[in-house]
KEPA-737533 format. One record per residue: residue number from 1; x, y, z of N, C-alpha, C, O in turn. Coordinates in steps of 0.05 Angstrom, whole numbers. Example, Ala and Ser with C-alpha at 12.3 -4.5 7.8 and 13.67 -1.06 7.14 Angstrom:
BEGIN
nr, neast, nnorth, nup, caeast, canorth, caup, ceast, cnorth, cup, oeast, onorth, oup
1, 264, -114, 156, 246, -90, 156, 264, -66, 156, 285, -66, 169
2, 257, -45, 142, 273, -21, 143, 258, 1, 157, 268, 23, 161
//
This chain:
BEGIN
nr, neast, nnorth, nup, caeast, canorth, caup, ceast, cnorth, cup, oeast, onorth, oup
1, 301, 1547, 999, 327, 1536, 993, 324, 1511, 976, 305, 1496, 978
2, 340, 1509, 962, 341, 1486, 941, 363, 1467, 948, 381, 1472, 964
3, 362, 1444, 932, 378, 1421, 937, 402, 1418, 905, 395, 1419, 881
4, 423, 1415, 913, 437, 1409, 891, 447, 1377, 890, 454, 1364, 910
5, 447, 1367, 861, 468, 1339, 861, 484, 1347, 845, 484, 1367, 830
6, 504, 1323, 849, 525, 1320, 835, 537, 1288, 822, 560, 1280, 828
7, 521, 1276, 809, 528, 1244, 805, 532, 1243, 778, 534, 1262, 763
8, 534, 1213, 771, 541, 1196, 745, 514, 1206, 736, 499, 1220, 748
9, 511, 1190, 702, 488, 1195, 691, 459, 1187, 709, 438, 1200, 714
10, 468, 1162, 715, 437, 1152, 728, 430, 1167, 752, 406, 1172, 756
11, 444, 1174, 766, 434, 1189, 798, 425, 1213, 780, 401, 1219, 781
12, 442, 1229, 762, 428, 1255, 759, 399, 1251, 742, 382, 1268, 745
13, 394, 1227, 723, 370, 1228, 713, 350, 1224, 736, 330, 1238, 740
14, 360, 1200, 755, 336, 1201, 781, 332, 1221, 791, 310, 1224, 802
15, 352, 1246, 792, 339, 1272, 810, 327, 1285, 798, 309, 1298, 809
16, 333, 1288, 768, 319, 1302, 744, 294, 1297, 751, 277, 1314, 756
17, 291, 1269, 752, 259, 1256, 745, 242, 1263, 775, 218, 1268, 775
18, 257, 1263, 796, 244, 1278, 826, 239, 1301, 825, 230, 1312, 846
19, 243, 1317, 802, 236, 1349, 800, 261, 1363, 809, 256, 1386, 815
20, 292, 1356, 813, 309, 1375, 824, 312, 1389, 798, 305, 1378, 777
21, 324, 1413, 799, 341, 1432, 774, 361, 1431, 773, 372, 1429, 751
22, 374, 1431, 795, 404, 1436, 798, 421, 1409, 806, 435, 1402, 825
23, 414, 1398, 785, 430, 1378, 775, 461, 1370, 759, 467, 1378, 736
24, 473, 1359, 770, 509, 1361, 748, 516, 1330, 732, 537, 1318, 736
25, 507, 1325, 723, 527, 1304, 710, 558, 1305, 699, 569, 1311, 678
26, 566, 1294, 726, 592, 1296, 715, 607, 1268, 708, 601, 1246, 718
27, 631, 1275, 687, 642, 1234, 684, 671, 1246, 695, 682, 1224, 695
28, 684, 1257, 701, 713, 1264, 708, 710, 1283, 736, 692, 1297, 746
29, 736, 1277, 742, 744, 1297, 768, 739, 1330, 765, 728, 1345, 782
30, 747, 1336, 747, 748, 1370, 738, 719, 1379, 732, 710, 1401, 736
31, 707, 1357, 723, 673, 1365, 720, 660, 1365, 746, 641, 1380, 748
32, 666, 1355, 761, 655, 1348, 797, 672, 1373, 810, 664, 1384, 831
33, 688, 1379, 799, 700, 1403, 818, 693, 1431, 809, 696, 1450, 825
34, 682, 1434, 784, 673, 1454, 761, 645, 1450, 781, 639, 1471, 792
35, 630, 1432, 787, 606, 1431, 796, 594, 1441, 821, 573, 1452, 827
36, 619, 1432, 835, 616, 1434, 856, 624, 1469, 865, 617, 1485, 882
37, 640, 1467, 847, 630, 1506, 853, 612, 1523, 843, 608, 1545, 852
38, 604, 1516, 827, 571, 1528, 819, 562, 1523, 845, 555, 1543, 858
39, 560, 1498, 857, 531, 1499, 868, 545, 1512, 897, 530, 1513, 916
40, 566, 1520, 899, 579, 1527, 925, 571, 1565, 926, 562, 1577, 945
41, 576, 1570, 911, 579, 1597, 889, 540, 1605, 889, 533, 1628, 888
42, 520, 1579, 889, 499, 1594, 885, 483, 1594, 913, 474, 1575, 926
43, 482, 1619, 918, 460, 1626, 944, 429, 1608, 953, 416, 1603, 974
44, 427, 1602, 924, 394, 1587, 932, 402, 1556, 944, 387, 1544, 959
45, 431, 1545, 935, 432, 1518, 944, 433, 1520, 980, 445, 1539, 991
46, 418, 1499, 997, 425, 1491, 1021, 439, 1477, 1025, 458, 1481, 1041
47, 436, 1452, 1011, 459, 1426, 1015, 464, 1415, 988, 451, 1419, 968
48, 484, 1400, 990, 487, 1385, 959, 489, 1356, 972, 496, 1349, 995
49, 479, 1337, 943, 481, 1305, 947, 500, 1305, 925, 499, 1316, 903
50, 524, 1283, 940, 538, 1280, 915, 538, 1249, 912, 519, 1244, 927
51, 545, 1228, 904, 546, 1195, 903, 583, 1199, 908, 599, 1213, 897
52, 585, 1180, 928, 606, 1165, 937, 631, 1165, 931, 650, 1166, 946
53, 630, 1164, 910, 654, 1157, 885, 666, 1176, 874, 691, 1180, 871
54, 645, 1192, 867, 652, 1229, 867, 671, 1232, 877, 695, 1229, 870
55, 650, 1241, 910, 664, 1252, 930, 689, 1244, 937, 703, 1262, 945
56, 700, 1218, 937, 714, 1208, 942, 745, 1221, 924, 768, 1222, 934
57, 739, 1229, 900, 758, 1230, 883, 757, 1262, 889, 778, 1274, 883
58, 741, 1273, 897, 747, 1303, 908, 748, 1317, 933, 745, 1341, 938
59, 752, 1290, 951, 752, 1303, 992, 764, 1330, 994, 754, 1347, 1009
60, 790, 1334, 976, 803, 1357, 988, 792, 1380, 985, 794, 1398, 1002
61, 777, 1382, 956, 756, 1405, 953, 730, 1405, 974, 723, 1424, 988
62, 720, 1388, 974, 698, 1384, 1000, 699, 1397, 1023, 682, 1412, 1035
63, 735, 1386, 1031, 730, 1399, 1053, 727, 1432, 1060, 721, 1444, 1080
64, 734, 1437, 1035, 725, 1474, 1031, 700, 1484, 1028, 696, 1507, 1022
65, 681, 1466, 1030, 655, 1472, 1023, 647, 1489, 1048, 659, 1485, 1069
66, 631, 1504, 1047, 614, 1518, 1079, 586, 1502, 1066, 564, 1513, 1064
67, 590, 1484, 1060, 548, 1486, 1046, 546, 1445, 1064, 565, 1430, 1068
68, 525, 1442, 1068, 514, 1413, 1084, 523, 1395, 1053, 517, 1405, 1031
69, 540, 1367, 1056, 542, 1356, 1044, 531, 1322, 1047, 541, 1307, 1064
70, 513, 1317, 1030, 516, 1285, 1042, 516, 1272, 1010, 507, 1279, 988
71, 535, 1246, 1023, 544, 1222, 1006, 524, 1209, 1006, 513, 1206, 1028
72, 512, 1198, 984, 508, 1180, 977, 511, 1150, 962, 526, 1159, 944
73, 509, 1121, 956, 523, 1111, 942, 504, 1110, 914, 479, 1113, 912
74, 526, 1103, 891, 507, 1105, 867, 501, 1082, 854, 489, 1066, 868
75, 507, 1071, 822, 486, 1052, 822, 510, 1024, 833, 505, 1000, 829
76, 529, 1030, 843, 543, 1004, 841, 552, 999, 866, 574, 989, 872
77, 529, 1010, 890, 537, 1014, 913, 546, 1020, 932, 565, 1035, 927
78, 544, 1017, 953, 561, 1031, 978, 592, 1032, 975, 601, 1020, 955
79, 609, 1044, 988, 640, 1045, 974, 645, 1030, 1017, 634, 1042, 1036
80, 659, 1010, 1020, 652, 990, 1037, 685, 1013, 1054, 706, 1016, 1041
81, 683, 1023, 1080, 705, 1039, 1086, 706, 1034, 1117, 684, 1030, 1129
82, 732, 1033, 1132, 742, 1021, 1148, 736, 1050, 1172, 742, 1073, 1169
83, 724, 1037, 1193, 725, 1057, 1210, 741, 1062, 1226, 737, 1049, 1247
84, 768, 1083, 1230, 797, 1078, 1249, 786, 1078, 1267, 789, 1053, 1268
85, 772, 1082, 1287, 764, 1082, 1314, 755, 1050, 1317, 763, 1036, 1335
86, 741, 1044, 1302, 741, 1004, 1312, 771, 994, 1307, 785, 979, 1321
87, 778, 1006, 1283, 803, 984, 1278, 818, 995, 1301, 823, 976, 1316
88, 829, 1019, 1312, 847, 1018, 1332, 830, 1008, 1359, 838, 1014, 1381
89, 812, 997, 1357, 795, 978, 1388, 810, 950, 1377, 825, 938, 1392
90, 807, 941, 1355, 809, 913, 1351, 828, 902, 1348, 831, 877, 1350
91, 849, 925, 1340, 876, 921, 1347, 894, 916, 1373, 913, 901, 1379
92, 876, 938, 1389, 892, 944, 1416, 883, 912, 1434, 899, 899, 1449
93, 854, 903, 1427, 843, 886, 1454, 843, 862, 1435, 840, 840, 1446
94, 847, 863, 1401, 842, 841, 1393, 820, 822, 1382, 823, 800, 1372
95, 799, 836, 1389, 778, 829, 1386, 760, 845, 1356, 760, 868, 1349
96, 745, 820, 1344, 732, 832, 1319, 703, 842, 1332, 685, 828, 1341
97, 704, 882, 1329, 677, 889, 1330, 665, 892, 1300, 678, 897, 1280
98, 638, 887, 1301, 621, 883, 1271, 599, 912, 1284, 581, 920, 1271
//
């Protein structure tokens, strides 16, 4: 089984350069969603890495995936996201959990 990405230029040259093949550079939403069904579509993929930002701009397709997906962040870092389960603790009791 093989590994698929799906990032900006620089994540896909870093996976290029780790020996992956199945690599996407995409700069737009429709190219990440064009991508993301190839690699959905091809039998040899097990999981795909996509960066953050991507994903983000395509959850609703995601969630149609049957294939293992993990986020990663790309070169401009983590995308910083609120977890509802603390915020409704810190709301209810008031208190800031970190």
């Amino acid at each position: 089984m093989k590994i698929g990405v799906i990032g900006d230029r620089e994540t896909a040259t870093g996976f290029r350069l780790a020996g992956l093949t199945d690599v996407y550079e995409v700069k737009d939403k429709e190219e990440a969603i064009k991508a993301l069904k190839e690699l959905e579509n091809n039998d040899n993929i097990a999981f795909i890495i996509i960066t953050e930002r991507i994903a983000e701009n395509i959850k609703d397709e995601i969630k149609n995936i049957n294939k293992y997906i993990v986020e990663i962040p790309d070169k401009y870092g983590k995308i910083e996201r609120v977890d509802p389960i603390k915020e409704l603790i810190r709301k209810a009791i008031g208190v800031t959990i970190k």
